[in-house]
N, CA, C and O of each residue as an XYZ file, in Angstrom:
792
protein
N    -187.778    -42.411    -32.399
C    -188.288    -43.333    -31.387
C    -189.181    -42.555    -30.409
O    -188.646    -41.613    -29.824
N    -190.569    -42.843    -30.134
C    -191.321    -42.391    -29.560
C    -190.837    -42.589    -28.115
O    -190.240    -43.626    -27.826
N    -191.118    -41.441    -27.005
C    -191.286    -41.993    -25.693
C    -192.818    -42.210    -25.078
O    -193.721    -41.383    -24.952
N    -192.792    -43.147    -24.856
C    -194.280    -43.687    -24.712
C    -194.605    -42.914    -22.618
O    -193.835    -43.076    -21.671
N    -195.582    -42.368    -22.613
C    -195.640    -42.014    -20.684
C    -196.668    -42.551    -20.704
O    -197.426    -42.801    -21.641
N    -196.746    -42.803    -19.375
C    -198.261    -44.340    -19.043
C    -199.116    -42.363    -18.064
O    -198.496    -41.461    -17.501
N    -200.241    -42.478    -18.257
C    -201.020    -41.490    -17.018
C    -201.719    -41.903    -16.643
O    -202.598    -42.423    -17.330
N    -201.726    -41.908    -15.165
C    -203.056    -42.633    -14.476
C    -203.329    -41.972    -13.260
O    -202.641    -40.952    -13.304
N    -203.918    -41.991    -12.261
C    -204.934    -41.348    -11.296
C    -205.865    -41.575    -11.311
O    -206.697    -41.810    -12.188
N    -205.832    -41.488     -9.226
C    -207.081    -41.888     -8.496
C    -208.676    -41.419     -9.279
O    -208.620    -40.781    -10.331
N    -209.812    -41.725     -8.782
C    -210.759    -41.274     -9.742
C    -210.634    -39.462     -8.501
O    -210.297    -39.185     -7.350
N    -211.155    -38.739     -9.732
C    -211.286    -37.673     -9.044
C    -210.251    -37.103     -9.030
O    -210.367    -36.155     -8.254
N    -209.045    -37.146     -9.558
C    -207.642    -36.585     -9.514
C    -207.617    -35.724    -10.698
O    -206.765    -34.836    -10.694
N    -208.665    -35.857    -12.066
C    -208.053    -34.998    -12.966
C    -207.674    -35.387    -14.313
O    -207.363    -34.624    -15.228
N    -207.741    -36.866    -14.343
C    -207.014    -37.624    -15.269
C    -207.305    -37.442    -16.362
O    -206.325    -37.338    -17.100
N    -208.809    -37.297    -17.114
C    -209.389    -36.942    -17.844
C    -209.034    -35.507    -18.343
O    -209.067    -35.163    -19.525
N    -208.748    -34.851    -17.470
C    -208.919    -33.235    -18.219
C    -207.705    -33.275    -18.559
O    -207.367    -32.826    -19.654
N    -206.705    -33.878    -17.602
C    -204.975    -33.566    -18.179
C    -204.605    -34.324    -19.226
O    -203.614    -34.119    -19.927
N    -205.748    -35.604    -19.401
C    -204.967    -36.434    -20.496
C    -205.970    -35.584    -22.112
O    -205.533    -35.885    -23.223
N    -206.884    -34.869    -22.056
C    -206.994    -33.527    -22.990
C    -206.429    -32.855    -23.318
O    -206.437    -32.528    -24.504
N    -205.461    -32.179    -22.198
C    -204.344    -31.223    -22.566
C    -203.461    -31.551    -23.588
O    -203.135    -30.863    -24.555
N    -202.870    -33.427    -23.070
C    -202.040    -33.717    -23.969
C    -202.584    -33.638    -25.592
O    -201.926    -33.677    -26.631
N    -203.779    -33.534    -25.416
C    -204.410    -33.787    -26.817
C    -204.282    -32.619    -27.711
O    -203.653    -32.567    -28.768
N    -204.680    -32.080    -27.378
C    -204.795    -30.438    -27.078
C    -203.313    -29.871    -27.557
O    -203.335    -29.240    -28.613
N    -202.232    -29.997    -27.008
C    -201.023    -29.851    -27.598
C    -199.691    -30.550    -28.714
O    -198.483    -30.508    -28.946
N    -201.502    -31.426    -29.305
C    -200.473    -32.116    -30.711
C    -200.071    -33.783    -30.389
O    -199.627    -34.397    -31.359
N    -200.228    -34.680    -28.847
C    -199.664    -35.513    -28.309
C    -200.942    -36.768    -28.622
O    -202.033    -36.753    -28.052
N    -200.572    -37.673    -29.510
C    -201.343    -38.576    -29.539
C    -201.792    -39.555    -27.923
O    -201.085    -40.002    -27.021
N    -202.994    -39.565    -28.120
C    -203.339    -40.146    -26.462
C    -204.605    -41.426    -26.910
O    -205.688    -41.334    -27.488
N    -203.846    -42.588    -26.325
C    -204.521    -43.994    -25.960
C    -204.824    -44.226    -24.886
O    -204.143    -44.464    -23.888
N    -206.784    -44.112    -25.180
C    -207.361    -44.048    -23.825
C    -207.974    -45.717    -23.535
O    -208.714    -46.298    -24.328
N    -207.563    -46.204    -22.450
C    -208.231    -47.617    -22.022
C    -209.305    -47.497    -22.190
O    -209.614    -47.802    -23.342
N    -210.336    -47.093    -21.418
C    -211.621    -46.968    -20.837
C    -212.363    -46.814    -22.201
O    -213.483    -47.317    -22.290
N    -211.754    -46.066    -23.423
C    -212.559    -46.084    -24.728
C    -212.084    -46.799    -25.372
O    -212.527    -46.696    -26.516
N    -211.269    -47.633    -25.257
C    -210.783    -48.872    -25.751
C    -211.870    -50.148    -25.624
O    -212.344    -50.714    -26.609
N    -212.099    -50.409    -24.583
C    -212.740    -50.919    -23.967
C    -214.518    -50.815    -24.341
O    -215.320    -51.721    -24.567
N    -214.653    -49.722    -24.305
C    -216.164    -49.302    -24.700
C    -216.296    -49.385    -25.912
O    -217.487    -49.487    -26.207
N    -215.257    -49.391    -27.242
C    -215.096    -49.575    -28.180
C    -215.432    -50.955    -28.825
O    -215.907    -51.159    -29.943
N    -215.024    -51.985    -27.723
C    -215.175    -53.301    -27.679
C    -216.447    -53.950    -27.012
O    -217.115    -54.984    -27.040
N    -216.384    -52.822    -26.447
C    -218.472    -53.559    -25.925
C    -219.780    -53.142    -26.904
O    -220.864    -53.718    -26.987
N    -219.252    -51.808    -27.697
C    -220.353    -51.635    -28.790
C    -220.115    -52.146    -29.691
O    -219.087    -52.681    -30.106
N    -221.758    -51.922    -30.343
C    -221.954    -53.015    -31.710
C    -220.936    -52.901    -32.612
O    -220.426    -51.863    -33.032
N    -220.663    -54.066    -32.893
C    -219.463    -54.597    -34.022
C    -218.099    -54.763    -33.055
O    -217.135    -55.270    -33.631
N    -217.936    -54.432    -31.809
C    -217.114    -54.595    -30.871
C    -216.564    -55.956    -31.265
O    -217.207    -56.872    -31.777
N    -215.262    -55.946    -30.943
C    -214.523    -57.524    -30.966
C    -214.696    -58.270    -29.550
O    -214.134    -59.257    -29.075
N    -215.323    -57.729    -29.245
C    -215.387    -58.182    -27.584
C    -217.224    -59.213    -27.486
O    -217.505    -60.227    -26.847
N    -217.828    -58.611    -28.140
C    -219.128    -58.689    -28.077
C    -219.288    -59.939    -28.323
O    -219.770    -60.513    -27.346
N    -219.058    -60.736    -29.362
C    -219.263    -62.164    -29.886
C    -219.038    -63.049    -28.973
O    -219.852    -63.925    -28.679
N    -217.492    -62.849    -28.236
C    -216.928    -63.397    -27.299
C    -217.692    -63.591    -26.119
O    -217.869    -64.700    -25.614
N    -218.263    -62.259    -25.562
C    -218.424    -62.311    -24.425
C    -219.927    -63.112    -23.916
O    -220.280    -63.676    -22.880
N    -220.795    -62.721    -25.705
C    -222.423    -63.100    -25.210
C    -221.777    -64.811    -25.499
O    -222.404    -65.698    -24.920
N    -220.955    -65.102    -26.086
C    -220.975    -66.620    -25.841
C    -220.538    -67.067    -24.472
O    -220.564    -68.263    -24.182
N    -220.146    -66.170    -23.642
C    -219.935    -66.665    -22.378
C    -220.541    -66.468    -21.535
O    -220.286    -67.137    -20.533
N    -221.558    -65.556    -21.465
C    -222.441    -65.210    -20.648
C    -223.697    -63.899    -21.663
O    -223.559    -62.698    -21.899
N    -224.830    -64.888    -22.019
C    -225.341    -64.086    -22.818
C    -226.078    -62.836    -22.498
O    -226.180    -61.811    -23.173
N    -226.703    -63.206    -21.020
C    -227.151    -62.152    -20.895
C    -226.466    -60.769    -20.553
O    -226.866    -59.777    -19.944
N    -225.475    -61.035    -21.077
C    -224.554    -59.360    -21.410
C    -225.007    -59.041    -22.595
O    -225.187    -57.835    -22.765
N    -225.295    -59.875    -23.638
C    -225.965    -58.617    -24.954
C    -226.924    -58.350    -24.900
O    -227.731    -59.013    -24.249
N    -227.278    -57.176    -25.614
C    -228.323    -56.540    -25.421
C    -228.292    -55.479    -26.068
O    -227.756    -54.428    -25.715
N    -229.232    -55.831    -27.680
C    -229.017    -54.583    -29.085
C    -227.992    -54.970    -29.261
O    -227.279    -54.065    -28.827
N    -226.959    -56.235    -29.854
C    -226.182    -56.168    -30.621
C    -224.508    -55.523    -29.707
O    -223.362    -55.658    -30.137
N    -224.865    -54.962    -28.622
C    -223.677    -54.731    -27.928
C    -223.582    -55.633    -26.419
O    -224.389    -56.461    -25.996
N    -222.427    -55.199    -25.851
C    -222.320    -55.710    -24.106
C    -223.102    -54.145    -23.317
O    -222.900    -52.949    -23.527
N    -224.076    -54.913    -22.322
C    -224.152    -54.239    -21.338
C    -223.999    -54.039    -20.346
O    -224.738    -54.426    -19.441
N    -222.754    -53.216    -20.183
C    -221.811    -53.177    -18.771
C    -222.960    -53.246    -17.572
O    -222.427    -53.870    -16.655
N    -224.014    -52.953    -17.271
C    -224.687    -52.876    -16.258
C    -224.878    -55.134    -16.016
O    -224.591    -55.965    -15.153
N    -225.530    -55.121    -17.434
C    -225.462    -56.808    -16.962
C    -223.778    -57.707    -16.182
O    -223.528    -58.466    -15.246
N    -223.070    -57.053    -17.207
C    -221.835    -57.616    -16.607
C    -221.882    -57.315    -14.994
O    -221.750    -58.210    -14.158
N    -222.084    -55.958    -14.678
C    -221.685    -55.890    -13.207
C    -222.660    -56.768    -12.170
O    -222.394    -57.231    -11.061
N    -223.835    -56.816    -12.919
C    -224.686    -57.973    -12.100
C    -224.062    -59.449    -11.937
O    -224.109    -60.213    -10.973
N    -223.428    -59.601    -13.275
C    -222.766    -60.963    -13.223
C    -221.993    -61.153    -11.924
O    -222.180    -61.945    -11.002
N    -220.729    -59.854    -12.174
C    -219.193    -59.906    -11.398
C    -219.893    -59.743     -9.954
O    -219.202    -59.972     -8.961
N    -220.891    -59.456     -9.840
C    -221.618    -59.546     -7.987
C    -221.940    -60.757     -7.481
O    -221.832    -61.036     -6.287
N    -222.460    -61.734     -8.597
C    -223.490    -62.647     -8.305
C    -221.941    -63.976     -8.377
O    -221.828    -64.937     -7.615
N    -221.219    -63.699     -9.207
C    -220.250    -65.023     -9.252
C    -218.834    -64.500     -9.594
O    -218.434    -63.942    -10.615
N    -218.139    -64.862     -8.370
C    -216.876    -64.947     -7.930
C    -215.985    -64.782     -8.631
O    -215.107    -63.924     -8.547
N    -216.190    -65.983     -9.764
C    -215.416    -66.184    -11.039
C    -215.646    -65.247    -12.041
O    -214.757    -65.166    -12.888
N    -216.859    -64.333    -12.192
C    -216.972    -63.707    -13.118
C    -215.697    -62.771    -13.799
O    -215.115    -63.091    -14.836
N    -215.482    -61.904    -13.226
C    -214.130    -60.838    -13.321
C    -213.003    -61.525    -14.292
O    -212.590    -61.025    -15.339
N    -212.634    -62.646    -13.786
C    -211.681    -63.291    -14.297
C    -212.094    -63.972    -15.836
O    -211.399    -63.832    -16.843
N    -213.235    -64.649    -15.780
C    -213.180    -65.137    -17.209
C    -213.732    -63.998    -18.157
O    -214.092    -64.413    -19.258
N    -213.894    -62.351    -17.889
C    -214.089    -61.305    -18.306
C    -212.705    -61.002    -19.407
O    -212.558    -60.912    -20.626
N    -211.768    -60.903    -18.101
C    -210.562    -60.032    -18.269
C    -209.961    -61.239    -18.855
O    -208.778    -60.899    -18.889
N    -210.000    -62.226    -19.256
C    -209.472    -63.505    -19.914
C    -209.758    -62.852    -21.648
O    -208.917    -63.049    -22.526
N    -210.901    -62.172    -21.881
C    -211.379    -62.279    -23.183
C    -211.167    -60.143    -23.755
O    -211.119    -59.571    -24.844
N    -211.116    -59.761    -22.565
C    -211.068    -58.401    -22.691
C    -209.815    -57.949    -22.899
O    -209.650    -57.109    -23.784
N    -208.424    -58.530    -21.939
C    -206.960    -58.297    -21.607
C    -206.659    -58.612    -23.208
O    -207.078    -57.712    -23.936
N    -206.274    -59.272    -23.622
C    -205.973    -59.890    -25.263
C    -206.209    -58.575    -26.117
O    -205.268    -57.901    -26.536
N    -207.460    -58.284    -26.328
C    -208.430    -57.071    -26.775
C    -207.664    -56.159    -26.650
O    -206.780    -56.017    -27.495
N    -207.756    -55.429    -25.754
C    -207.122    -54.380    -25.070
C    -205.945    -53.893    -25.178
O    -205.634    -52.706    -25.270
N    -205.105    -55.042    -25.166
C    -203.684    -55.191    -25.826
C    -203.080    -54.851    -27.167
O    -202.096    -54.210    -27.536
N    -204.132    -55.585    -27.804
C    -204.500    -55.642    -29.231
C    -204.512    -53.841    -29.816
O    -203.577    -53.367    -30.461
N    -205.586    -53.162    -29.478
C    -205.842    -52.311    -29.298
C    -204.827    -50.858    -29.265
O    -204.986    -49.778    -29.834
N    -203.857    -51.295    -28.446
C    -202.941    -50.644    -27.677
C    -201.742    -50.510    -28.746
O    -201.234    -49.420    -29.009
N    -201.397    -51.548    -29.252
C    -200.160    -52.060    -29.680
C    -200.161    -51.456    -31.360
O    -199.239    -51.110    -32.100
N    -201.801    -51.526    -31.562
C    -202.076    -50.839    -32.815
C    -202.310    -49.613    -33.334
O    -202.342    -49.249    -34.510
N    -202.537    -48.769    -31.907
C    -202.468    -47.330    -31.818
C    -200.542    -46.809    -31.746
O    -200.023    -45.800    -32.225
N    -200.101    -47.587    -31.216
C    -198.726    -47.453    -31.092
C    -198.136    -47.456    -32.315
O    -197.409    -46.522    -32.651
N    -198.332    -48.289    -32.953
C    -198.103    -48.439    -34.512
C    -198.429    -47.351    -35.590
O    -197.959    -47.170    -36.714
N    -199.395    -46.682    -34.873
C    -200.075    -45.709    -36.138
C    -199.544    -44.296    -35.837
O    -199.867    -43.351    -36.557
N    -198.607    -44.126    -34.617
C    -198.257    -43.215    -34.278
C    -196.939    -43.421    -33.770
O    -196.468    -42.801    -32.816
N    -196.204    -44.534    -34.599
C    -194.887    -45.046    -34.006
C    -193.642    -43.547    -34.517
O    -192.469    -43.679    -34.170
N    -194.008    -42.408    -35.215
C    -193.190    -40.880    -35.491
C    -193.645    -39.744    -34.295
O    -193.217    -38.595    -34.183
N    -194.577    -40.390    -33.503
C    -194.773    -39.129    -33.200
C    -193.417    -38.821    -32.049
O    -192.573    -39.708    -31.922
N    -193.332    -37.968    -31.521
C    -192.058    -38.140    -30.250
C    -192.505    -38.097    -29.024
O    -191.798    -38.011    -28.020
N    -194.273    -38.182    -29.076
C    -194.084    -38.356    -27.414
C    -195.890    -39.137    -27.756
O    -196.783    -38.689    -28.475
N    -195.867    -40.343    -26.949
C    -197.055    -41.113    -26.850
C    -197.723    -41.256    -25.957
O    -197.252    -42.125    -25.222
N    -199.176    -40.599    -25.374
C    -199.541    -41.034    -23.968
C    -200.473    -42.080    -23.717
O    -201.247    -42.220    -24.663
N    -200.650    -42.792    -22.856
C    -201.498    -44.251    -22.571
C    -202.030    -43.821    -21.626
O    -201.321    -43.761    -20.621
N    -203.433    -43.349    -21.508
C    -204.085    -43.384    -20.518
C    -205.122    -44.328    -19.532
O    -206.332    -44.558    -19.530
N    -203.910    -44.756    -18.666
C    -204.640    -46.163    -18.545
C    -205.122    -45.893    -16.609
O    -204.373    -45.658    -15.661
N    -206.327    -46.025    -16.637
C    -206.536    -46.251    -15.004
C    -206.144    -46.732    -13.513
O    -206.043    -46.299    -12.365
N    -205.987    -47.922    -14.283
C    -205.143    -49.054    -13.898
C    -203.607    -49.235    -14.306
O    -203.136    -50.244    -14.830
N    -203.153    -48.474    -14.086
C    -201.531    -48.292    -14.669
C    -200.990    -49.654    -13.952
O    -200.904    -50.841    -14.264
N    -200.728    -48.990    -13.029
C    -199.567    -49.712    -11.922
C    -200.421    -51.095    -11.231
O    -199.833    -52.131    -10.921
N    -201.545    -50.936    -11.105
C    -202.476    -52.048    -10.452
C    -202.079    -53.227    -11.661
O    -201.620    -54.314    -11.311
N    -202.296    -52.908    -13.055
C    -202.434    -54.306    -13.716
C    -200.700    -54.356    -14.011
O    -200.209    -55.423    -14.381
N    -200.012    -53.393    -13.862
C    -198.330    -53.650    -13.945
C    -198.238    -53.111    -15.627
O    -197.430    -53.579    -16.430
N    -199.295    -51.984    -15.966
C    -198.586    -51.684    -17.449
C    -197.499    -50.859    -17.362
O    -196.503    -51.194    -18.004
N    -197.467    -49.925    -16.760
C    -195.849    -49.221    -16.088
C    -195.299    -50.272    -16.278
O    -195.274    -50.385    -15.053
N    -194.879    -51.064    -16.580
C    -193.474    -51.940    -16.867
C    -193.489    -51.835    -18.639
O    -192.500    -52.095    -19.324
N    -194.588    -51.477    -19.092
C    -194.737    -51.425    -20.785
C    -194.502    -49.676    -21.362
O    -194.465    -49.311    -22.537
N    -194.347    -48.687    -19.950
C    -194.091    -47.000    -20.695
C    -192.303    -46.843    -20.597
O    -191.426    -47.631    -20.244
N    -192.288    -45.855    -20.944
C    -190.735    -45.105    -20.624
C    -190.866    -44.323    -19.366
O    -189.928    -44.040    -18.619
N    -191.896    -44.056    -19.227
C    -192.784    -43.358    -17.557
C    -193.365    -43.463    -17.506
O    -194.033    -44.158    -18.272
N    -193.955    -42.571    -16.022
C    -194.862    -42.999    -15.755
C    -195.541    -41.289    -15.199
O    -194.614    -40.540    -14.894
N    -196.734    -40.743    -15.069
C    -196.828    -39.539    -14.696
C    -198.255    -39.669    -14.048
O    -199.195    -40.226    -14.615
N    -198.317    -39.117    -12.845
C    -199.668    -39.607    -11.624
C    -200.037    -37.964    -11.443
O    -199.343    -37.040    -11.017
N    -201.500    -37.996    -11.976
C    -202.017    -36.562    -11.537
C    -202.463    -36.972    -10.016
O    -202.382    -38.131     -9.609
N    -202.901    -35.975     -9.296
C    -203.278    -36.030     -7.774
C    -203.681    -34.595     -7.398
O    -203.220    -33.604     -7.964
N    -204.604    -34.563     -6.371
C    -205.042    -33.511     -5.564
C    -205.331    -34.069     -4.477
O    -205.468    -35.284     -4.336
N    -205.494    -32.909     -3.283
C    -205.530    -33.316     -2.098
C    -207.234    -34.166     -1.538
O    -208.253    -33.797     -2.123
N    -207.325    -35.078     -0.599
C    -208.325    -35.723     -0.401
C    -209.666    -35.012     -0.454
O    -210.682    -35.455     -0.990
N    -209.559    -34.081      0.048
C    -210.629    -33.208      0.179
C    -211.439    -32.415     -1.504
O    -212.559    -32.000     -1.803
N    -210.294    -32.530     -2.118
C    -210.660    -31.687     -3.362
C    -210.947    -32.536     -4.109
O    -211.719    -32.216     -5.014
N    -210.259    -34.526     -4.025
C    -211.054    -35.290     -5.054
C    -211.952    -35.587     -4.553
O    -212.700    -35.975     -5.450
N    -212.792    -35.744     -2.953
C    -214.137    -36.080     -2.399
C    -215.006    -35.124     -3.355
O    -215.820    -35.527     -4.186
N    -214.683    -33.778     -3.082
C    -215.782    -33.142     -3.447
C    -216.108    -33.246     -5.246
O    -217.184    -32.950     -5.764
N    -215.076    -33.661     -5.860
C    -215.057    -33.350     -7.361
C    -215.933    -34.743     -7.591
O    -216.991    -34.658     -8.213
N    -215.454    -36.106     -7.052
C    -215.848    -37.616     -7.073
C    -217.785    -37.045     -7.009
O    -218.492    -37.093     -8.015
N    -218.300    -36.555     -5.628
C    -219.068    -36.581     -5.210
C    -220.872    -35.492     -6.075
O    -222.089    -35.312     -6.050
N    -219.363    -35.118     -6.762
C    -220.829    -33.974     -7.728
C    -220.581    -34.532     -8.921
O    -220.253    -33.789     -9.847
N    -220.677    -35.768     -9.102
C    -220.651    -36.362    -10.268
C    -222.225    -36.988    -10.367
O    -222.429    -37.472     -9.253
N    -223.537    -37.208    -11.290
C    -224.623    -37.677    -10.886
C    -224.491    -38.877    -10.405
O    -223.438    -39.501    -10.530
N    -225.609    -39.382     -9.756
C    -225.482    -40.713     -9.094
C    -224.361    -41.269     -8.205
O    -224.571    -42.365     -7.685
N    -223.073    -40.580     -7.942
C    -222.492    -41.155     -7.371
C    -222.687    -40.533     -5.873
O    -223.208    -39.479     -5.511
N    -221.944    -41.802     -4.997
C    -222.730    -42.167     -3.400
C    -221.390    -41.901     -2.739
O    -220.215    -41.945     -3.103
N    -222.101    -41.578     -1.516
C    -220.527    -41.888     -0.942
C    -219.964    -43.482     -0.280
O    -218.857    -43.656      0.230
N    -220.633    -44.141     -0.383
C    -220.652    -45.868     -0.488
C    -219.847    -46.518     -1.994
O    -218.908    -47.307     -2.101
N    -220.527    -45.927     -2.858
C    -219.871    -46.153     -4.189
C    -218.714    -45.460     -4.207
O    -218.157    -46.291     -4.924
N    -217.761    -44.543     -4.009
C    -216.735    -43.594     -3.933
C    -216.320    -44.662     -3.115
O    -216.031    -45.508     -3.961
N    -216.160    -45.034     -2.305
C    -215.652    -45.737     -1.051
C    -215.137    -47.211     -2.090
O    -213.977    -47.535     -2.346
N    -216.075    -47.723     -2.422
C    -216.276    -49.369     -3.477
C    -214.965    -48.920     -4.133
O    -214.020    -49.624     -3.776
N    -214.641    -47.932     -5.006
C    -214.060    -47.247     -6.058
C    -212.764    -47.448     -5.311
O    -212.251    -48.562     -5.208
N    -212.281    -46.437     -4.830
C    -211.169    -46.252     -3.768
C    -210.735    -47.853     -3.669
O    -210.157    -48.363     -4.628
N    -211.012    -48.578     -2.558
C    -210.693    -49.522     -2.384
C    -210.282    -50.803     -3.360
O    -209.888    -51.930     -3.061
N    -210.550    -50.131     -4.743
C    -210.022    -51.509     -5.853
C    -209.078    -50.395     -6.363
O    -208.472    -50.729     -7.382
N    -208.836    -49.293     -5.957
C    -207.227    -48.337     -6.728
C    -206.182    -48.740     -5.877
O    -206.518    -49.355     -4.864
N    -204.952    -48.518     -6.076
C    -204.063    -48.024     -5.186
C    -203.924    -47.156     -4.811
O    -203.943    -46.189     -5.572
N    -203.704    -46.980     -3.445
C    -203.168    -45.655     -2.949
C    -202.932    -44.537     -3.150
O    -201.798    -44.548     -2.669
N    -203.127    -43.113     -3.614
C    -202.696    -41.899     -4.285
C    -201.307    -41.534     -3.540
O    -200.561    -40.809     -4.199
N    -200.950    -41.846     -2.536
C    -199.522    -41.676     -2.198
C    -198.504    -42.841     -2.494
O    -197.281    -42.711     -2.434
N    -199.172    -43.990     -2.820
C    -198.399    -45.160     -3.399
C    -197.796    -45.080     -4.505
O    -196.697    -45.543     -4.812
N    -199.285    -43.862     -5.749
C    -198.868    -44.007     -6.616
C    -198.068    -43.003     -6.784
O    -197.520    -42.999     -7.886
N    -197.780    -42.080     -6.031
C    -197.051    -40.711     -6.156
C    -195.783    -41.027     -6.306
O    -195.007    -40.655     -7.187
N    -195.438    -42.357     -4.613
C    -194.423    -42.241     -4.885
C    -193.598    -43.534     -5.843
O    -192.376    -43.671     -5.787
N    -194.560    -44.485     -6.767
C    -194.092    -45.263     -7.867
C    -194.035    -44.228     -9.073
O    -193.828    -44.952    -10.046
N    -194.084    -43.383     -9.360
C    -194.476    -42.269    -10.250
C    -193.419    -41.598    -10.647
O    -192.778    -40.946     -9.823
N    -193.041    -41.642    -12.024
C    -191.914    -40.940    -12.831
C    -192.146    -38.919    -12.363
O    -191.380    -38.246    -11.672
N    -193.119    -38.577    -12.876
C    -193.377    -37.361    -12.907
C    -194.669    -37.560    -12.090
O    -195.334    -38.584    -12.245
N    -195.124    -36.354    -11.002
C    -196.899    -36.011    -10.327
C    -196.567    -34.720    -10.754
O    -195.581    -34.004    -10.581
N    -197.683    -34.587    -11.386
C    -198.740    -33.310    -11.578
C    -199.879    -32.732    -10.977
O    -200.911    -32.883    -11.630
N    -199.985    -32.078     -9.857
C    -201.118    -31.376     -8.966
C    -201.701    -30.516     -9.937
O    -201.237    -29.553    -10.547
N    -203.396    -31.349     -9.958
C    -204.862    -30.904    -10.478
C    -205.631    -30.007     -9.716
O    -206.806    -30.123     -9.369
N    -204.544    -28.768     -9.416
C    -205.515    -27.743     -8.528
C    -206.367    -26.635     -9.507
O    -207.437    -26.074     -9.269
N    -205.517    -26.543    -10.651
C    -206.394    -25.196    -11.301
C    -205.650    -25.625    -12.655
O    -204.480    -25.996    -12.751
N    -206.817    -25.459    -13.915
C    -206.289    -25.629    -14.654
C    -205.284    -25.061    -15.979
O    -204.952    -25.541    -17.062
N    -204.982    -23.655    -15.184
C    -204.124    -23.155    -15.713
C    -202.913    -23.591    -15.273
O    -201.950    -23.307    -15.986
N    -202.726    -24.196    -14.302
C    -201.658    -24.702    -13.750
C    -201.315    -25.867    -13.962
O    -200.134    -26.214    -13.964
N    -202.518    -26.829    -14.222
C    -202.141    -27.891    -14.504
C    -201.842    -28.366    -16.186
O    -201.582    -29.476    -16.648
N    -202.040    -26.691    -17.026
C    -201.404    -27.165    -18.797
C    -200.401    -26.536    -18.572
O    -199.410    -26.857    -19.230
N    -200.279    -25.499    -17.647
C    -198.457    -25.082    -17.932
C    -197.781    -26.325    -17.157
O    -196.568    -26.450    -17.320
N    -198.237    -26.966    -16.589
C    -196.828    -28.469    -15.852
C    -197.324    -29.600    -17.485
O    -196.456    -30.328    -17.967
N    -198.609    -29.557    -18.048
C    -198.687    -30.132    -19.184
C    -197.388    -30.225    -19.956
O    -196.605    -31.155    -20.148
N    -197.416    -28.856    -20.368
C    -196.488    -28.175    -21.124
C    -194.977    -28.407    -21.165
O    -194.264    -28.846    -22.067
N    -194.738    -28.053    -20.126
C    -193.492    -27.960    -19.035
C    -192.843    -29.677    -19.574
O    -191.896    -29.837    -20.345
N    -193.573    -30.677    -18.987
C    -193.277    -32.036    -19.064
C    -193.490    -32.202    -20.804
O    -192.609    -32.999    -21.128
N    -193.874    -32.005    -21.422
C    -193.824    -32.189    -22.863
C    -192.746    -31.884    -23.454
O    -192.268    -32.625    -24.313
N    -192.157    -30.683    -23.072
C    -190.860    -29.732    -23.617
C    -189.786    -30.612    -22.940
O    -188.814    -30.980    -23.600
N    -189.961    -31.040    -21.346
C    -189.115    -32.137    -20.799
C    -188.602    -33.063    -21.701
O    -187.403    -33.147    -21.969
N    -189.611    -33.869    -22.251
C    -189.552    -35.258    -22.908
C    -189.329    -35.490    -24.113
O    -189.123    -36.561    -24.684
N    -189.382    -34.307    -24.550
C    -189.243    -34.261    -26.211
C    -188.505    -33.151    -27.498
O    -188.380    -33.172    -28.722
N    -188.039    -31.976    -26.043
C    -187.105    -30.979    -26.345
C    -185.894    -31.208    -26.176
O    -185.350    -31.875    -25.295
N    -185.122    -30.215    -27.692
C    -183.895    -30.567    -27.632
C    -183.120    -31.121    -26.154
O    -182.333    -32.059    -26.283
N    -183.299    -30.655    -25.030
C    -182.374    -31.402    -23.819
C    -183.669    -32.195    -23.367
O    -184.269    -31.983    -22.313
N    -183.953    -32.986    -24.164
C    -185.191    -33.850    -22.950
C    -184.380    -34.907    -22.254
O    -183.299    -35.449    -22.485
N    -185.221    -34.992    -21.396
C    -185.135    -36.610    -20.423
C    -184.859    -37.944    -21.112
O    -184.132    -38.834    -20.668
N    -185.525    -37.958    -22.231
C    -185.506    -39.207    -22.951
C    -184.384    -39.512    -23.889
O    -184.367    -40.578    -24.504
């Protein structure tokens, strides 16, 4: 029986590089965000759906997230009859990666939105990378194009990084990354070694 851990973090916390590690050490990892992008390119299951609901999202045979975000600005309702046709998908998605890796002994879901959409009620844990404010400003901020207006937009549709710390099975501090594959590590041997947690 697999133990499934949900990982999520603020943007700028790390999430990306730690949910590599897991990769990196043998741990099958289900990423939303390429789930998702999976479903907006061509042949996407998402695509058919979505240009019938709003066409000017295709464009070449795929969705173009830039049109969508023009949509979700311009009408209220947009978001919702999105995530009406995407959530299903996504699920879909999820449930079938789970399946293909229902031996392994430890499963990670890397989902953004963990605790915001309530998938933490679907892991065995839950594990929140984090660094201090100052160290995700600057990491957020040398990313191209991003503003400190947009960082701000961002922030304000997450929860809290101390909210999520303290809803959070296991936190892992993204200060250096030698430090952050030996707590990798550390929590792997936790969860799936002879005396694990699970």
């Amino acid at each position: 029986m697999s133990v499934i851990l949900g990982l999520t973090g603020s943007i700028g916390m790390g999430k990306s590089t730690t949910a590599q590690m897991f990769r990196d050490a043998g741990v099958p990892v289900w990423d939303a965000d390429a789930a998702v992008h999976d479903l907006y390119a061509q042949g996407g299951a998402a695509v058919a759906p979505m240009a019938a609901l709003h066409p000017p999202a295709q464009k070449n045979g795929a969705i173009d997230r830039a049109a969508l975000r023009d949509w979700i600005a311009a009408d209220a309702s947009a978001l919702k009859q999105i995530e009406r046709i995407v959530h299903p998908l996504v699920a879909r998605s999820r449930e079938e990666f789970l399946q293909q890796h229902a031996g392994a002994p430890l499963i990670l879901l890397d989902i953004p939105l963990l605790f915001e959409g309530g998938g933490d009620r679907a892991v065995d844990a839950t594990l929140v990378v984090s660094a201090p404010q100052d160290v995700q400003k600057s990491r957020v901020l040398a990313r191209p194009g991003m503003t400190e207006a947009h960082f701000q937009t961002i922030l304000a549709k997450q929860m809290p990084d101390a909210e999520k710390r303290a809803r959070a099975t296991y936190v892992i501090e993204t200060l250096s990354h030698d430090q952050t594959r030996a707590d990798v590590l550390d929590l792997i041997d936790k969860l799936t070694g002879p005396n694990s947690d699970a």
